[in-house]
C-alpha beads as a LAMMPS data file, in Angstrom:
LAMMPS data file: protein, C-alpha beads

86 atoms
85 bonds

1 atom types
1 bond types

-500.0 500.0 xlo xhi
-500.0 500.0 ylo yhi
-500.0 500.0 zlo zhi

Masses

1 110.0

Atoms # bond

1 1 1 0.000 0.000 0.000
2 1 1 2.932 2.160 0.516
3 1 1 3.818 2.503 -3.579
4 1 1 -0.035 4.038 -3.718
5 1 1 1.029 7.063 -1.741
6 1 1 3.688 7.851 -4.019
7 1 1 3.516 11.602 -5.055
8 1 1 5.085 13.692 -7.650
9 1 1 6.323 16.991 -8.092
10 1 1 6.146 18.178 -11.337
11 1 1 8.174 21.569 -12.407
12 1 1 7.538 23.641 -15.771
13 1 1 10.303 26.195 -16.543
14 1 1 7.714 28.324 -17.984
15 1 1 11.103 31.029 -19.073
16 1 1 11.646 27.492 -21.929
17 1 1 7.881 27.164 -22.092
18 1 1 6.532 27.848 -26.031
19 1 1 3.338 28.058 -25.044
20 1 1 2.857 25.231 -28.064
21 1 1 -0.243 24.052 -26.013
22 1 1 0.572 20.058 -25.639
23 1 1 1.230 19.814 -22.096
24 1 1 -2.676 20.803 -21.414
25 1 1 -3.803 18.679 -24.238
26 1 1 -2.609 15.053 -23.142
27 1 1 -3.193 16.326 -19.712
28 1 1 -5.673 18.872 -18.945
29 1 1 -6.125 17.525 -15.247
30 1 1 -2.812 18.871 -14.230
31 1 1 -1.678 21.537 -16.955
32 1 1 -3.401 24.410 -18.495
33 1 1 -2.102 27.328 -20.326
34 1 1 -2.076 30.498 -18.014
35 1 1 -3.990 33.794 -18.055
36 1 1 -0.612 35.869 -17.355
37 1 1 1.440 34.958 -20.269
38 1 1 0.176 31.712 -21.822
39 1 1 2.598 29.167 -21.274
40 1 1 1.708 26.427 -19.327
41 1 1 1.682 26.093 -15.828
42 1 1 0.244 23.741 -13.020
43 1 1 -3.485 23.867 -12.282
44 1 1 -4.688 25.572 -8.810
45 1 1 -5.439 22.253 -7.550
46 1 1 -2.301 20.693 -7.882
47 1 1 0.070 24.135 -7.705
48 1 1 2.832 25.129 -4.806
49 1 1 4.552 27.630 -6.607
50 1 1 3.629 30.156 -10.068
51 1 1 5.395 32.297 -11.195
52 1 1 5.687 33.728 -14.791
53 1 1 9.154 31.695 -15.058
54 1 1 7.730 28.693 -12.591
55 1 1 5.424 26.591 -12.211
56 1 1 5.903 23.743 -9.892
57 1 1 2.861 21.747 -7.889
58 1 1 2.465 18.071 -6.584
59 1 1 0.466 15.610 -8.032
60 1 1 -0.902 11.727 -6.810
61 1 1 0.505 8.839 -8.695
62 1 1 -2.631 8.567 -10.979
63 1 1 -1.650 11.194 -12.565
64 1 1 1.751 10.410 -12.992
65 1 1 1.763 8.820 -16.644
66 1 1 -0.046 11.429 -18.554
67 1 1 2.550 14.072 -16.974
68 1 1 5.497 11.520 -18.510
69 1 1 3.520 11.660 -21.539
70 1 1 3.012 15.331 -21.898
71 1 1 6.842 15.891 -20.535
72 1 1 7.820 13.510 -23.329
73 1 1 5.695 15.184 -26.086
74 1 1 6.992 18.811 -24.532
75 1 1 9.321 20.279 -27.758
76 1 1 11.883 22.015 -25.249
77 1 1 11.525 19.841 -22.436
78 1 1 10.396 22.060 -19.686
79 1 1 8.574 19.632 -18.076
80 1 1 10.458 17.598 -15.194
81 1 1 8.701 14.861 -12.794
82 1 1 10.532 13.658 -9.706
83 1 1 9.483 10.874 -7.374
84 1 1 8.900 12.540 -3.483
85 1 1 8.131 9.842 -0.357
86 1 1 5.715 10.697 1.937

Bonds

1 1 1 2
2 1 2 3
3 1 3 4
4 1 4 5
5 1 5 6
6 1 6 7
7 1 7 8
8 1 8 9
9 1 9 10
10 1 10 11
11 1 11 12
12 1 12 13
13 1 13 14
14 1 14 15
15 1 15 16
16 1 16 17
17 1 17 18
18 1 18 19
19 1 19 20
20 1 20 21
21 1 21 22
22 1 22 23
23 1 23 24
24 1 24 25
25 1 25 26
26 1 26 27
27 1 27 28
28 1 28 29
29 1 29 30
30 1 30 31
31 1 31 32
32 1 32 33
33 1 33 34
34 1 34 35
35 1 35 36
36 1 36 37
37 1 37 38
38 1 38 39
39 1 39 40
40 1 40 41
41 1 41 42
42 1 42 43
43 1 43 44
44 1 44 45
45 1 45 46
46 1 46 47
47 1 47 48
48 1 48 49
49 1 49 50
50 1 50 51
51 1 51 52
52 1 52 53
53 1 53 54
54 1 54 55
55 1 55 56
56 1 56 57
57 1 57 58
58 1 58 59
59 1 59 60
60 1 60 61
61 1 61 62
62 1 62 63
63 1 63 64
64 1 64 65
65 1 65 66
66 1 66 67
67 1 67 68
68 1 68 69
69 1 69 70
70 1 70 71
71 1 71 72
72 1 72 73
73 1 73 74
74 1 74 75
75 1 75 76
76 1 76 77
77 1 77 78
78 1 78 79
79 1 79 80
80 1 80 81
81 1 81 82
82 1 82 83
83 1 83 84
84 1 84 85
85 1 85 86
């Protein structure tokens, strides 16, 4: 049961961001492109820190593959996931 409550913190350098639009497209429960400058950033739900060059939040392991996905996808790979215990 331990593996389940696995989290990840995801981290968009929004300053490489191209505002291209993918991230939010293979996953809209955790990205979205923002009202300040239109790159994409964490959603509320999931966010710690925003900033216009920042975006960093934590998200539950159900999540996790279509944030590899959209990191993948990402054209100038500002999207990084990293495993956090709790």
């Amino acid at each position: 049961m331990r593996a389940n409550r696995m989290k990840y913190k995801v981290s968009v350098d929004r300053s490489l961001c191209i505002a291209c639009g993918v991230a939010p497209s293979l996953c809209p429960q955790v990205f979205e492109l923002g009202e300040d400058n239109g790159k994409t950033r964490i959603v509320d739900k999931y966010s710690e820190e925003d900033s216009e060059d920042t975006s960093v939040g934590v998200i539950p392991k159900e999540f996790y593959d279509c944030v590899e996905q959209a990191a993948e996808a990402c054209p100038v790979q500002a999207i990084t996931i990293e495993g956090i215990k709790e």
